[in-house]
C-alpha positions in Angstrom: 20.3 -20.8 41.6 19.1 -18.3 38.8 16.2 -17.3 40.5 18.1 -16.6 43.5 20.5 -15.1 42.5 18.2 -12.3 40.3 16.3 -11.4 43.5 19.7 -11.0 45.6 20.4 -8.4 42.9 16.8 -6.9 43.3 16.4 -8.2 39.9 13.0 -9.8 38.2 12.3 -13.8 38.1 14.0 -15.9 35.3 10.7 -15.8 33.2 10.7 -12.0 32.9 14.5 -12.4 31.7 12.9 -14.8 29.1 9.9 -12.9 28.0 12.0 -9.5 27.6 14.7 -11.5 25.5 12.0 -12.9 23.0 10.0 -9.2 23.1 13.5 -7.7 22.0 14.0 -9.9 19.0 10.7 -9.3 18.4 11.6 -5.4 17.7 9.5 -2.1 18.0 6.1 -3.6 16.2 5.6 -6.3 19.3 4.6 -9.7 19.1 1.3 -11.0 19.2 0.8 -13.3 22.6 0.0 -16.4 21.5 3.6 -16.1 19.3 5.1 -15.3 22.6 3.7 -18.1 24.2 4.8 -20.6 21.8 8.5 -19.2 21.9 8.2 -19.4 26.0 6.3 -22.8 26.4 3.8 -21.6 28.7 0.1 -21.8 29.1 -1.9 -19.2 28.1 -2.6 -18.3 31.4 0.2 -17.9 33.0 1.9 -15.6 30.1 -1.5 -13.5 30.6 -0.4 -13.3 34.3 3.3 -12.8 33.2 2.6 -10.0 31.1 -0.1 -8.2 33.4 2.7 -8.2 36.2 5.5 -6.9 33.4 3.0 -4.2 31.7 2.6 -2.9 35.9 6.2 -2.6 36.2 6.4 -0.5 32.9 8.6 -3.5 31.1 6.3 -4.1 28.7 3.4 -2.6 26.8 0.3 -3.9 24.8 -0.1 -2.0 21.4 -3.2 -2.6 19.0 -2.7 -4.8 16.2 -3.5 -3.4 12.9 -4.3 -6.0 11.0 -6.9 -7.5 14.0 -8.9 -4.8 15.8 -9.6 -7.5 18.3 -6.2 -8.5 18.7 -3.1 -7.3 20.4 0.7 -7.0 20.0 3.4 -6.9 22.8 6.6 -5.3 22.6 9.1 -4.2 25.6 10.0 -0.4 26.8 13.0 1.2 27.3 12.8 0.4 30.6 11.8 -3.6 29.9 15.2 -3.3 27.8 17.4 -2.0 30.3 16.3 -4.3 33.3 17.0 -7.4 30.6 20.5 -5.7 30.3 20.7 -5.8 34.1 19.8 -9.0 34.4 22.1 -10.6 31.8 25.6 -10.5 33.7 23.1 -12.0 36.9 22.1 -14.8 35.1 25.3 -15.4 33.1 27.2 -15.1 35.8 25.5 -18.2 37.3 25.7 -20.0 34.2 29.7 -19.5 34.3 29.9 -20.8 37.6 27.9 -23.6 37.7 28.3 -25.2 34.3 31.4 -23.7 32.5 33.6 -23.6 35.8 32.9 -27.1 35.8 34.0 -27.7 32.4 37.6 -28.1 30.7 38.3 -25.8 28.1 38.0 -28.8 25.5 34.3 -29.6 26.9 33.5 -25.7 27.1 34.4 -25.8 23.2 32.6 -29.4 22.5 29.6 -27.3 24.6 29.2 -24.5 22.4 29.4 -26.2 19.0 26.6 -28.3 20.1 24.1 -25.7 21.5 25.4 -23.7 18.1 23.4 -26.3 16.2 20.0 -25.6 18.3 17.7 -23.7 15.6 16.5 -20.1 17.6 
């Protein structure tokens, strides 16, 4: 449904939404990958793919990482922060209408005081 609905707005896949969420509240110094991938739940290889495609598309961009010459941070562009923005009401949007339109207002409460207990 998510997925679906993102491209029908000519948007990016889910996981892009994901990655540019967790690169955002990492802030302007980036995120070292292998933090990223723990906060994603993906395999190293497949948040190297997912980052080659958003670095391409100008979302993202690799810094160095000053305390390991070797190593590498991540952080999101202007851009990477604007097509999150666009993708938000997208995504939300399906969220509203397939679990909270199902919901009574009671349940929609019950709902948010448990998710509000689910450490970030």
């Amino acid at each position: 449904m998510v997925e679906s609905a993102l491209r029908d707005a000519d948007l990016p896949p889910l996981a892009w939404y994901d990655a540019l969420l967790e690169l955002e509240r990492a802030g302007d110094d980036g995120i070292r990958p292998l933090e990223l991938r723990d906060k994603l739940l993906l395999p190293q290889y497949a948040l190297s793919r997912l980052l080659d495609r958003m670095e391409k598309a100008g979302l993202t961009e690799r810094l160095s990482c000053p305390s390991d010459k070797r190593g590498h941070l991540v952080r999101t562009t202007g851009r990477g922060r604007d097509t999150r923005t666009r993708m938000w009401p997208v995504y939300a949007k399906v969220l509203n209408d397939r679990i909270a339109g199902n919901l009574e207002p009671g349940d929609r409460l019950a709902l948010a005081k448990l998710l509000g207990k689910i450490p970030e």
